[in-house]
C-alpha positions in Angstrom: 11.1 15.3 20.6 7.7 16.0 22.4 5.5 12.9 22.0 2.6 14.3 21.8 3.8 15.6 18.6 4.7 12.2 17.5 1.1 10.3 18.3 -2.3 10.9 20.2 -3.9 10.5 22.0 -1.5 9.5 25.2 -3.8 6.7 26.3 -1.9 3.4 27.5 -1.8 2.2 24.4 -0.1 5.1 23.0 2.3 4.8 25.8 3.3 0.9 24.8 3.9 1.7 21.7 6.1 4.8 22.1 8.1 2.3 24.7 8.4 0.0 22.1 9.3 2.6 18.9 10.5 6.2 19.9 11.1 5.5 24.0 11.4 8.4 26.2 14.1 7.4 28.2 16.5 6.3 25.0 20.4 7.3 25.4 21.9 6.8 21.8 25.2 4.7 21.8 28.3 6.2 21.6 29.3 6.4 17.6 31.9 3.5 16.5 34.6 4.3 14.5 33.5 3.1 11.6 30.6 1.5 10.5 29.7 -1.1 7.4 26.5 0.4 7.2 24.2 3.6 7.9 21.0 3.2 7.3 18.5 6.7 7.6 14.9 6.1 8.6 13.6 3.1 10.7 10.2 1.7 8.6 10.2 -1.3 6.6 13.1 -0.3 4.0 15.7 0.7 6.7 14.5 -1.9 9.3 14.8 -4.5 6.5 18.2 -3.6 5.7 19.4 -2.8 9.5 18.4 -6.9 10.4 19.8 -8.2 7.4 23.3 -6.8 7.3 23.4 -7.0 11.3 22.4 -10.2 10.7 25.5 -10.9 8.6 27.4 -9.2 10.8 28.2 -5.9 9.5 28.8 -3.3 11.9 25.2 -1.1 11.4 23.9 2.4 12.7 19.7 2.8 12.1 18.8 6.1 12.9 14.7 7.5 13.1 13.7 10.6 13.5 10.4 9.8 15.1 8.6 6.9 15.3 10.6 3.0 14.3 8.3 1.2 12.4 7.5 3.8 9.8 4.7 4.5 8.3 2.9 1.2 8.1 2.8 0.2 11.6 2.5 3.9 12.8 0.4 5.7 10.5 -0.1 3.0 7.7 -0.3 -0.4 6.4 -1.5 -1.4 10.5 -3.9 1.0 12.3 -5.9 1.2 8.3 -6.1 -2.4 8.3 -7.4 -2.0 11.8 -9.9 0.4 11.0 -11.5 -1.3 8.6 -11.4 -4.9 9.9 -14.5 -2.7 12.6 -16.1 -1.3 9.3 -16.6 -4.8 7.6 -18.2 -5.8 10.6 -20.9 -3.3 9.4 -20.9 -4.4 5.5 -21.2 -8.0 6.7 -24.7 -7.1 9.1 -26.1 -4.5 5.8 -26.0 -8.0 3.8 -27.2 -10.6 6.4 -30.8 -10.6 5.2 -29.7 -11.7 2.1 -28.2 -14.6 3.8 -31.0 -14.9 6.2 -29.8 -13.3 8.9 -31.4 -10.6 10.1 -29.8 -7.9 11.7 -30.6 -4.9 13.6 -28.9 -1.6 12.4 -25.5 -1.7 15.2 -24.7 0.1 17.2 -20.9 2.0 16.5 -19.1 3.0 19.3 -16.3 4.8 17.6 -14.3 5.4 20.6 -13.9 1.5 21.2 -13.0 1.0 17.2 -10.1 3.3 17.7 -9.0 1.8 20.9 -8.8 -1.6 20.0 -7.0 -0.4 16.7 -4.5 1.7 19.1 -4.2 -2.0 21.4 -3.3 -4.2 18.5 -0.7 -1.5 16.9 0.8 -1.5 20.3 0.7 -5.4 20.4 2.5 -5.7 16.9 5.1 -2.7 17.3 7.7 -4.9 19.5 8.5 -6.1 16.2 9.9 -2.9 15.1 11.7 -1.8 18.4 14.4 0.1 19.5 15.4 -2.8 22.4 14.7 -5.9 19.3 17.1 -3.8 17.2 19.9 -3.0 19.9 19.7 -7.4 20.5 20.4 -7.9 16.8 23.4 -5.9 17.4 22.3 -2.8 15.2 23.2 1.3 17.1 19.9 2.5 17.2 20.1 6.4 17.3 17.3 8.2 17.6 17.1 12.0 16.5 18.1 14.2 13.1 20.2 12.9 10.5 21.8 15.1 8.2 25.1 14.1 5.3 28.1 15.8 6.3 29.9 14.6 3.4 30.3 11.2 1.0 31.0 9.1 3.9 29.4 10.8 7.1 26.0 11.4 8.5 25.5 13.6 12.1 23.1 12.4 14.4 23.0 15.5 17.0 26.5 16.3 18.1 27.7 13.0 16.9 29.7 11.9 13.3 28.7 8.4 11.9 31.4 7.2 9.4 30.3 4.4 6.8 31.7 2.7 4.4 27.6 2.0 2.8 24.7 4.3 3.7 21.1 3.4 3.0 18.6 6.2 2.6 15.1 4.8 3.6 13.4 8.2 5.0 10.0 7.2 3.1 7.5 10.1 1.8 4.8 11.8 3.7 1.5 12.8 2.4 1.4 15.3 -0.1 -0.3 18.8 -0.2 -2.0 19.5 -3.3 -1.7 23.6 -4.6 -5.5 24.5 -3.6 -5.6 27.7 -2.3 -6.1 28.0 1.5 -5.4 24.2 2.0 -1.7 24.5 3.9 -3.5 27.9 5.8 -6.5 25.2 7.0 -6.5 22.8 9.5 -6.6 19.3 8.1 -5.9 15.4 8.9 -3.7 13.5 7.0 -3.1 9.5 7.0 -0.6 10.7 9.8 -3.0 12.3 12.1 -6.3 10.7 10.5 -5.6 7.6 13.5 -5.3 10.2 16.3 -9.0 10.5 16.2 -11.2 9.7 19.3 -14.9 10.8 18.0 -16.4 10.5 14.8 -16.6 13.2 12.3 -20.4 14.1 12.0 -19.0 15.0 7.7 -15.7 13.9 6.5 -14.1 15.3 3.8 -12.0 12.9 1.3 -9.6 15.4 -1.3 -8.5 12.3 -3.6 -10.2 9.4 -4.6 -7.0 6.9 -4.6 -6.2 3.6 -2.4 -6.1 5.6 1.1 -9.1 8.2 0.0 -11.4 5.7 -0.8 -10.4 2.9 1.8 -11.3 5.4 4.3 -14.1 7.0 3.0 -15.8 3.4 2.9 -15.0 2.6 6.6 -15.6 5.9 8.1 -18.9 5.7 5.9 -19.7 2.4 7.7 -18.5 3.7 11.1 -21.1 6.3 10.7 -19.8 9.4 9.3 -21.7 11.1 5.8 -18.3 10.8 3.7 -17.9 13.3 0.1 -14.5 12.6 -1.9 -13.4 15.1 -4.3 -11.3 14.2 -7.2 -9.8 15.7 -10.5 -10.0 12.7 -11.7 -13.6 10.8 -13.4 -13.6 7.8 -11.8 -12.2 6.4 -8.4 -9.1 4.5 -8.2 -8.1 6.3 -11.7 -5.0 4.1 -12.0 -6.8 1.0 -11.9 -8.6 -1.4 -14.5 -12.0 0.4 -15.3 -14.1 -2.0 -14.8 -12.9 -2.7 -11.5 -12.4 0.6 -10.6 -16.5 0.5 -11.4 -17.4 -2.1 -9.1 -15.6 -0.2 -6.2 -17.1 3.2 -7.0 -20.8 1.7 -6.9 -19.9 -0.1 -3.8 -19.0 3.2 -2.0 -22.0 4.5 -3.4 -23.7 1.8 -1.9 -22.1 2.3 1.5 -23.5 6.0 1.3 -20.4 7.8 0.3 -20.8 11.2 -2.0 -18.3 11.1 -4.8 -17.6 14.4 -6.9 -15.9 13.8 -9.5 -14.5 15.6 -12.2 -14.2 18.5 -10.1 -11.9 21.5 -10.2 -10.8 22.5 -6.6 -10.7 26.1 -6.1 -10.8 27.2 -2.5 -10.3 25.3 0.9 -11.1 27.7 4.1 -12.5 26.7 7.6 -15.2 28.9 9.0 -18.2 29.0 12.0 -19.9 25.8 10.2 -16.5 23.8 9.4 -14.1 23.1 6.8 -15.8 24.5 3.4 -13.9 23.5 -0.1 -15.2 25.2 -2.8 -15.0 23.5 -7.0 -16.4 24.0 -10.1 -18.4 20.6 -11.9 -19.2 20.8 -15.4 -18.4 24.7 -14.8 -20.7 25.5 -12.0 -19.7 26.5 -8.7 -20.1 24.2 -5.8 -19.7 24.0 -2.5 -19.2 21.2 0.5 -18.8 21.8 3.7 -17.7 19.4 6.7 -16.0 18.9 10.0 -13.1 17.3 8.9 -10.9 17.3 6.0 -8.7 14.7 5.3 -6.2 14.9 2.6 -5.3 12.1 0.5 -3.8 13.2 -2.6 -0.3 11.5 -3.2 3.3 11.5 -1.2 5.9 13.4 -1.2 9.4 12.2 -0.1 11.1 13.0 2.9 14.5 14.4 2.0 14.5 17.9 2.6 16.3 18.0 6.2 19.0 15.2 5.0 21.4 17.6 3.1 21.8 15.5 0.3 24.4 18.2 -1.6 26.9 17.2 1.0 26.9 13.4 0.0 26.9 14.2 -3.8 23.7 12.8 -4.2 21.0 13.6 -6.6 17.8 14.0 -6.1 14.6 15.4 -7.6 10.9 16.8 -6.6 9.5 12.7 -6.4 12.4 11.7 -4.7 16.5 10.4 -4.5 17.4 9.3 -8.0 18.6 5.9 -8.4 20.2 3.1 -10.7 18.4 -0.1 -11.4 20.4 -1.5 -8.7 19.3 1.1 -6.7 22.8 2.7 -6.0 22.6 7.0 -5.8 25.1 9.2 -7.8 27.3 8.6 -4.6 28.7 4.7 -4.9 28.7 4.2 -1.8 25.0 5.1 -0.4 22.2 3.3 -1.8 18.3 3.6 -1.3 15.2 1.7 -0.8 11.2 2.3 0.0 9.2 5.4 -0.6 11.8 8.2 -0.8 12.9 6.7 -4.5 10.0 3.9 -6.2 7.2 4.6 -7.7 5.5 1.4 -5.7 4.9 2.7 -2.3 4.1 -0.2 -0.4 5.7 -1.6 2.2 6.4 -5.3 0.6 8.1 -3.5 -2.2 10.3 -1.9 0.4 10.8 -4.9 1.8 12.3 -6.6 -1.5 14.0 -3.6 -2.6 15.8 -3.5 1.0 16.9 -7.1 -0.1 18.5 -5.9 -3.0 20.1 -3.3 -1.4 22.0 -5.8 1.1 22.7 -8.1 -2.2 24.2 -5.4 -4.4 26.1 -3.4 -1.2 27.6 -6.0 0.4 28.0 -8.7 -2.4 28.8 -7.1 -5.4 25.1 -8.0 -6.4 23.7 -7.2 -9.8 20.1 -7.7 -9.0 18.0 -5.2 -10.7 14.9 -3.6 -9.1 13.1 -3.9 -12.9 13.3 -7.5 -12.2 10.9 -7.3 -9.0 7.4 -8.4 -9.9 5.6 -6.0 -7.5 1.9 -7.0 -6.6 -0.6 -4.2 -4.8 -3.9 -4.3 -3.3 -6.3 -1.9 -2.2 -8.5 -2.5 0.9 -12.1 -1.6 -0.1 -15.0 -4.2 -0.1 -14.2 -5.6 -1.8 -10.6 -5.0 -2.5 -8.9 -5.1 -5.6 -5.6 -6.8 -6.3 -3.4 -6.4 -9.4 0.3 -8.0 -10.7 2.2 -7.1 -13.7 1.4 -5.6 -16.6 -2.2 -3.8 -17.9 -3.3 -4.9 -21.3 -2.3 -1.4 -23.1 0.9 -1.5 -21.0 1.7 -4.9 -22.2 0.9 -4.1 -25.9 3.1 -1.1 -25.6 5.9 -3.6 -24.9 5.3 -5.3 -27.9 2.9 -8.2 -26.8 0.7 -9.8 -28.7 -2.1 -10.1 -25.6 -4.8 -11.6 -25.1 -7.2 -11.1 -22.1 -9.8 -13.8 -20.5 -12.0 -12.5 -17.7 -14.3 -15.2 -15.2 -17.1 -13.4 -13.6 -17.8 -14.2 -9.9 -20.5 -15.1 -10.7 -19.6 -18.5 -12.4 -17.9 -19.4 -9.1 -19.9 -21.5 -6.6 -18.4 -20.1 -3.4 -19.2 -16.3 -4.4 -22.8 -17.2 -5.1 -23.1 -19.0 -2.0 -21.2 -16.2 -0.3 -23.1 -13.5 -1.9 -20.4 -11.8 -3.5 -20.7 -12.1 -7.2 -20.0 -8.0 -7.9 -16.3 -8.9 -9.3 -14.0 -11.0 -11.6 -10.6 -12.4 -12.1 -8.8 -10.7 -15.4 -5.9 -12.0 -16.9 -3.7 -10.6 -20.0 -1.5 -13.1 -21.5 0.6 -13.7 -24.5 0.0 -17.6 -26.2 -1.0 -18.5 -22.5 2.3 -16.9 -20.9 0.8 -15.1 -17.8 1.8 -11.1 -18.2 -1.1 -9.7 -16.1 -3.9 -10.1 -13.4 -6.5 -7.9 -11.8 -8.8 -9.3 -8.9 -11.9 -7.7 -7.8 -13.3 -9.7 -4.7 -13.7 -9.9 -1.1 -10.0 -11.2 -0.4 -8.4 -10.1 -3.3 -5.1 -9.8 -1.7 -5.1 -13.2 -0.3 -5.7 -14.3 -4.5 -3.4 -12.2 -6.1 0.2 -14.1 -4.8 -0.8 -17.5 -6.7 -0.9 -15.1 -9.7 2.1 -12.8 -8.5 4.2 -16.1 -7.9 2.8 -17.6 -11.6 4.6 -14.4 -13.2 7.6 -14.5 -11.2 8.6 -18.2 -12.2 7.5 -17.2 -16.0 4.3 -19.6 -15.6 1.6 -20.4 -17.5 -2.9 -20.3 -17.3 -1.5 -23.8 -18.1 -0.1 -24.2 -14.7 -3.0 -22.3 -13.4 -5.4 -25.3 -15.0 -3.4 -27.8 -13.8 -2.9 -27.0 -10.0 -5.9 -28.7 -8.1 -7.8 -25.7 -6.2 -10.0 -26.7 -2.6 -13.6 -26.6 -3.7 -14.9 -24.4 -2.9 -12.8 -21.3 -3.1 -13.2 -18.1 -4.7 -9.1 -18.9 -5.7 -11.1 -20.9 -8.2 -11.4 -18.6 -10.5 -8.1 -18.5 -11.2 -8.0 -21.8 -12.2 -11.0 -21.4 -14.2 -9.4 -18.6 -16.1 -6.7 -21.2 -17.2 -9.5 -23.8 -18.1 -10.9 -21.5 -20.1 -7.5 -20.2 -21.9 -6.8 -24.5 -22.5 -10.6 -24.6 -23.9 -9.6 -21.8 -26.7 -6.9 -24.1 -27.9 -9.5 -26.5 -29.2 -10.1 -24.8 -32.7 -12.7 -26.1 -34.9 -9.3 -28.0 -36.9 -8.1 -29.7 -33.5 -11.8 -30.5 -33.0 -12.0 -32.3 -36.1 -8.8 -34.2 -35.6 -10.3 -35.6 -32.2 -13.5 -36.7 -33.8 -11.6 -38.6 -36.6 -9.6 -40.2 -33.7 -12.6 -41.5 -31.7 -14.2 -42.3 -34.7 -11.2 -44.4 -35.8 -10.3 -45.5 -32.1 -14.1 -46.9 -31.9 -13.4 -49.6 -34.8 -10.4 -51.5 -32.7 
């Protein structure tokens, strides 16, 4: 495969990581006879599996197409993170007067932003490489894989033969039905990190996680940012109010947001890349120098001739059990190309499950998986478990408490009172929690691991929190749930014990 197809720009950092993940010189093994385990596609669901079965040591073939590492190192999870770690460095100056700092508008030089985000994916992707694999023992081949029946996959000119096969192919961005939009060039979170110079006007279609992560630090970075959306507020999927506090924050950062919008034409001309909508009826038009499209995924099955293995699939992906076993027994799936939860950590544990149920006659259940999720703005928003509707439309009798930031010492002293920690529970039974603030991802596990072990606000309230710490305000949430349990009745109980407890 030509590499420049794969990743640019072919700068030296490029070239590490291509050593590392998709290596020019790479001869794939010579096929075994049989093998305990196939796994298709090398990000985190089929690297996940691939170490942990070669780890037990099965006999295991990982085969990639492109790049190892997947998504999230390559086009993902890693260079985003990157990206944006520059583009805080920006919010943090815009809000030093108010800490008495003064700072001078900086100055951006785009170029270097990329190129350290290029030197630290290349840094991290030995992780994910084609040499780490071949030492855990795993036949890395590299190139096409297609099912050539229930039990084999080609690779090329070769037959793999498996007793289990993993599909773990992931999903790719989706292209929305606008007219013009597949005939006009446009950047994708796949080609989005191949930039070198800023875009003077970038265009955001979809205002979810990736849309509006971007739009914020390509704002900072400089750029005048619009996002178009269907949808009437940003982050649709998300609690409203915190979905609020995020869209006046990108506001804030300068970002144009039409929403609401009907998208009828998508064409590039003399001037640039011109989408046309209607709002509220009215024609519009916006017109910029780049486009980038963020509106959904799409799985990654159409090359892997899934008739041929006898197993199903639909439009959002390969259909699975709970146990995450395909209409063939013996091939199983994991990440992107089949959950609704595209994130890598959820690959991760559904990988897990995979090796549990394959190998070990498992009955773990992917349902079971409490799946937290974050989304990188500034400040981010974290969320685990069930919504308050969702949980009443389980049956719950919920209840919701929600602490302001602004009762919590270290987000007045750190200037970030613009968010809250929201919890749905049933008779204190955590069943829910949504975080708006600056680290919300680091906050949301104590609340992720709460509802996996069945905990309590209770256990919240009692676990003793560093002061202070915007974590606080999860414990305050449990004071607070402990504090409604003293009724006016239980109140006049205590006062007739003090009162008799003051004439011993």
């Amino acid at each position: 495969m030509n590499t420049e197809t794969l990743i640019q720009p072919l700068d030296d950092a490029n070239r590490e990581l291509l050593s590392n993940v998709h290596p020019a010189d790479w001869q794939n093994p010579e096929a075994q006879d049989l093998y305990d385990l196939v796994v298709l596609g090398a990000g985190t669901a089929g690297l996940v599996s691939a170490a942990g079965a070669a780890g037990l040591g099965a006999r295991v073939a990982l085969v990639e197409r492109a790049l190892l590492g997947g998504d999230c190192l390559n086009v993902g999870c890693v260079p985003s993170k990157g990206l944006i770690r520059s583009s805080r460095v920006v919010g943090e100056l815009r809000k030093g007067a108010l800490l008495g700092v003064r700072a001078t508008d900086p100055t951006i030089d785009f170029a270097q932003v990329m190129q350290r985000m290029r030197r630290r994916r290349a840094g991290i992707s030995s992780n994910d490489s084609a040499r780490r694999f071949t030492d855990l023992g795993v036949d890395v081949f590299l190139g096409d894989a297609r099912f050539t029946g229930p039990g084999e996959v080609a690779v090329g000119e070769q037959r793999l033969q498996f007793k289990r096969a993993v599909i773990a192919t992931g999903a790719r961005a989706a292209v929305p039905p606008v007219p013009g939009l597949t005939d006009t060039p446009h950047l994708t979170n796949e080609t989005l990190f191949w930039l070198t110079e800023r875009p003077a006007h970038l265009l955001v279609i979809g205002a979810g996680p990736i849309g509006c992560e971007m739009a914020q630090a390509f704002a900072r970075l400089g750029s005048r940012v619009t996002i178009l959306d269907m949808a009437l507020q940003v982050l649709p999927r998300e609690d409203a109010d915190a979905a609020a506090i995020i869209q006046g924050h990108l506001a804030d950062d300068g970002v144009h947001l039409e929403l609401g919008i009907r998208l009828e034409q998508v064409s590039r001309g003399a001037d640039g890349v011109e989408v046309r909508f209607q709002r509220d009826g009215a024609p519009r038009q916006v017109i910029g120098d780049q486009l980038l499209v963020a509106a959904g995924r799409a799985p990654n099955i159409e090359a892997l001739e899934l008739d041929a293995a006898g197993v199903a699939s639909t439009k959002r992906g390969v259909v699975v059990n709970d146990r995450l076993r395909t209409s063939n027994r013996r091939i199983y799936a994991a990440g992107d190309v089949c959950s609704a939860f595209k994130f890598t950590h959820a690959a991760d544990a559904m990988a897990r499950i995979v090796i549990q149920n394959a190998f070990f006659f498992g009955r773990k259940k992917v349902s079971d998986l409490v799946i937290p999720w974050c989304t990188y703005t500034d400040p981010e928003i974290a969320h685990v478990g069930l919504y308050e509707q969702a949980a009443r439309d389980r049956g719950h009798r919920v209840e919701t408490l929600t602490v302001g930031l602004a009762e919590v010492d270290r987000a007045i002293l750190d200037e970030e009172t613009d968010g809250f920690v929201r919890v749905h529970h049933e008779k204190g039974k955590l069943l829910g929690c949504t975080i708006v603030a600056s680290h919300a991802g680091e906050m949301i596990g104590e609340a992720s691991y709460a509802i996996t072990r069945g905990g309590s606000l209770s256990d919240l309230s009692s676990a003793i929190h560093p002061y202070p710490t915007q974590a606080e305000a999860l414990k305050k949430s449990g004071d607070a749930y402990r504090r409604s349990l003293l009724t006016p009745a239980v109140r006049t109980w205590f006062e007739r014990y003090f009162t008799w407890t003051r004439s011993w």
